[in-house]
C-alpha positions as CSV (number, residue, x, y, z in Angstrom):
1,X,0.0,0.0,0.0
2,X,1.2,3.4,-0.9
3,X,1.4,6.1,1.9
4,X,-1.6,8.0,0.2
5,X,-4.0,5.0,0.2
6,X,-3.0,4.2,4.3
7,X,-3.8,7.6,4.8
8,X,-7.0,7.1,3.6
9,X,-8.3,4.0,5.0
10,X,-7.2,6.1,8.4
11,X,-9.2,8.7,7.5
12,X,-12.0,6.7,6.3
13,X,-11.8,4.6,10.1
14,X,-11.5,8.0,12.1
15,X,-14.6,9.2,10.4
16,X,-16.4,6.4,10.6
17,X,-15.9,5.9,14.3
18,X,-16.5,10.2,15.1
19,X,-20.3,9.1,13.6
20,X,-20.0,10.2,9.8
21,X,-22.2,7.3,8.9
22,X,-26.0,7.2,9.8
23,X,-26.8,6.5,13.4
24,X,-29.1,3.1,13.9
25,X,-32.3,4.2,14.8
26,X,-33.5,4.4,18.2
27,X,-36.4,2.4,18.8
28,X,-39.7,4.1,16.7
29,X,-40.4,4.2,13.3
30,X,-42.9,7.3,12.4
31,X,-45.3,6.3,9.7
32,X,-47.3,9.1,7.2
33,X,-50.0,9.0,4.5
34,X,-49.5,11.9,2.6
35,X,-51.5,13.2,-0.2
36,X,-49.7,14.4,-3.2
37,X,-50.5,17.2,-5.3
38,X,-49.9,20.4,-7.4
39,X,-52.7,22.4,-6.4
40,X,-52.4,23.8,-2.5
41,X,-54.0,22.0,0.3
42,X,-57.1,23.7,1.4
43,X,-56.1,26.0,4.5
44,X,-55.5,24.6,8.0
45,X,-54.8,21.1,6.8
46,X,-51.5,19.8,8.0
47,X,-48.6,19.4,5.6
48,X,-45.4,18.0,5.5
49,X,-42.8,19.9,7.3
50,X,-40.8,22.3,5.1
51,X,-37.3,19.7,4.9
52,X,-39.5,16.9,4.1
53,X,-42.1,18.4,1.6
54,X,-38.5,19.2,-0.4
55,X,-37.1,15.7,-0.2
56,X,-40.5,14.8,-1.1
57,X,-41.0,17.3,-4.1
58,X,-37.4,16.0,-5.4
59,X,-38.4,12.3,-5.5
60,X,-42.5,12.4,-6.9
61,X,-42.0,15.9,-8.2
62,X,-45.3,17.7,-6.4
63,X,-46.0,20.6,-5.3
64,X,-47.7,19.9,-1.5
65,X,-47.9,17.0,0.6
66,X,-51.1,17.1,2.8
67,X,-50.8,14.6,6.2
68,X,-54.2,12.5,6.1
69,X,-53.0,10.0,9.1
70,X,-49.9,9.3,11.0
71,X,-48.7,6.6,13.6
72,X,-45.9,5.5,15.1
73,X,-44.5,1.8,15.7
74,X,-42.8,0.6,18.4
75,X,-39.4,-1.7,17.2
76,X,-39.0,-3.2,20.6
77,X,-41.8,-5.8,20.3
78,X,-41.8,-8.3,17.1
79,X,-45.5,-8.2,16.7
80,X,-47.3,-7.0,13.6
81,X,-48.2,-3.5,13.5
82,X,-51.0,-1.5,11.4
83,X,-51.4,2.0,10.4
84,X,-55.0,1.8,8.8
85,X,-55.4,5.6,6.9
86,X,-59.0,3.9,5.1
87,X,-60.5,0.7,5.5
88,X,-59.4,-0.2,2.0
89,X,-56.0,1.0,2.0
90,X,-53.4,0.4,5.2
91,X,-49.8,-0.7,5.7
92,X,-48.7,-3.5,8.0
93,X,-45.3,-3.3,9.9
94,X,-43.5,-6.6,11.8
95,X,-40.2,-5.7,13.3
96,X,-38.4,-8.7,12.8
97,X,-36.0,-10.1,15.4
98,X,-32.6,-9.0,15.6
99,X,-29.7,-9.4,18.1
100,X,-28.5,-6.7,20.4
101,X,-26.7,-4.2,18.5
102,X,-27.6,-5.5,15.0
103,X,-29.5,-3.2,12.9
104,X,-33.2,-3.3,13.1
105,X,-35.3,-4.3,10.4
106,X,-39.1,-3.8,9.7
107,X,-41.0,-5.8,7.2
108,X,-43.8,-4.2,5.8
109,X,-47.1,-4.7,3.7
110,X,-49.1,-2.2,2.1
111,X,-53.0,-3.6,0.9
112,X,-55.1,-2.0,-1.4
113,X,-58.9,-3.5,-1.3
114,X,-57.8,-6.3,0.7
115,X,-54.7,-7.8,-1.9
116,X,-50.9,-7.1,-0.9
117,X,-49.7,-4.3,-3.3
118,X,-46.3,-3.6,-1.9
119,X,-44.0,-5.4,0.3
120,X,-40.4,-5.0,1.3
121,X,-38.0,-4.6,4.3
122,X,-36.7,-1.5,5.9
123,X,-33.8,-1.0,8.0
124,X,-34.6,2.5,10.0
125,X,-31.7,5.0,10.5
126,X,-32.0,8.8,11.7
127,X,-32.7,11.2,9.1
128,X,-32.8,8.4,6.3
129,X,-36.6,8.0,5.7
130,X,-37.9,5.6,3.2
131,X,-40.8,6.8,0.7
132,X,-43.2,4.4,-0.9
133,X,-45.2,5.1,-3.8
134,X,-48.9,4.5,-3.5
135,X,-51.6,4.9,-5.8
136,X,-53.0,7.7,-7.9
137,X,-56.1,9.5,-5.4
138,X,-58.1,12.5,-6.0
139,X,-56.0,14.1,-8.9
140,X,-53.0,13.8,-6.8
141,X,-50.7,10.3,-4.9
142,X,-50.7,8.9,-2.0
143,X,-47.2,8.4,-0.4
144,X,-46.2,6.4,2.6
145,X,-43.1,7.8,4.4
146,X,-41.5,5.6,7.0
147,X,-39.1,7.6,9.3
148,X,-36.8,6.6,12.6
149,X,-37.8,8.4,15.4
């Protein structure tokens, strides 16, 4: 190894250890149902907050995000979890089981009239939330956003 290539691997361990890399998540995961849309929410509806709605508007490229239901799941217990927004569209959450400081993983299912739509596995870490792309509703999307808390 040259000199140049030790000093970075140090550099690259020194960071890493000061907390340069995402921090595990703590114990919650935060679940949203937001409405997508161009046109503005009506006033005193709730809306994403301002560093979200812009994460948001980069990924599905709308103009507001309206809250319609939020929740929050527990990842200390591994027993399934629902956020129900409608009766015929909800998400279920299992934290699956994971040894002391391993990463934290939630499964997760997303119905639509009573038929999985969506499934996949989400490994929570602060700051890093995970959007999931719903259906088209009301001239605008609904969007699941799954956030460490």
């Amino acid at each position: 190894m040259t000199f140049m290539q030790i000093r970075a691997l140090v550099l690259a361990l020194a960071f890493s250890g000061l907390g340069f890399t995402p921090a595990l998540a703590s114990g919650k995961v935060w679940v949203g149902l937001y409405l997508a849309k161009n046109s503005p929410p009506p006033p005193g509806v709730q809306v994403a907050p301002e560093n979200l709605a812009a994460q948001l508007r980069n990924v599905f490229g709308f103009n507001y995000y309206r809250l319609i239901k939020s929740g929050e799941v527990e990842l200390g217990h591994e027993w399934e979890q629902w956020v129900i927004p409608r009766n015929d569209f909800f998400i279920r959450l299992l934290p699956l089981h994971h040894e002391p400081n391993e990463p934290k993983i939630v499964y997760y299912e997303i119905y639509k009239d009573g038929f999985i739509v969506a499934k996949g596995r989400f490994e929570p870490y602060d700051g890093i939330p995970l959007f999931i792309n719903g259906p088209d509703y009301h001239h605008g999307r609904l969007i699941f956003v799954l956030d460490a808390r």
